[in-house]
C-alpha positions, 0 to 999 in steps of 0.5 A: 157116939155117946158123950163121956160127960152122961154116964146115963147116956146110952152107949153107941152100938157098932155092928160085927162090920165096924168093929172089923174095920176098927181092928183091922180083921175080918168080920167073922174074926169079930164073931169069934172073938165073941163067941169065945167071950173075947168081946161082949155082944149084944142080941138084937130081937133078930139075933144079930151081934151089937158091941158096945162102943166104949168097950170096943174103944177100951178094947183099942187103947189097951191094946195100943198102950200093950205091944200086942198083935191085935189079929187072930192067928188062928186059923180053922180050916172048917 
């Protein structure tokens, strides 16, 4: 992970995957959340999802400091 103390330090990226196991949620819920714009993502040359580690950590402490569920509800039957 990058150090706080360089803010021209690159951020950690973390895959759908990690991001699940940080949340506790599927990874395709972690999908969702970006396409809904709940997350930010970023596009590798493949296409695939990165998050940026200090936001998915901010992401985490609010929701700590907020008596939140941090699961999707919403279940689509498609």
């Amino acid at each position: 992970m990058a150090s706080t103390d360089d803010p021209d330090a690159p951020d950690a990226l973390l895959t759908p995957s990690e991001v699940a196991q940080l949340f506790r949620v599927n990874p395709k819920t972690v999908t969702r959340w970006a396409r809904a714009g709940k997350l930010t993502a970023i596009r590798t040359l493949g296409g695939h999802r990165r998050f940026r580690a200090s936001e998915i950590q901010r992401c985490l402490e609010e929701l700590s400091h907020e008596d939140v569920p941090i699961t999707d509800n919403n279940h689509h039957t498609s």
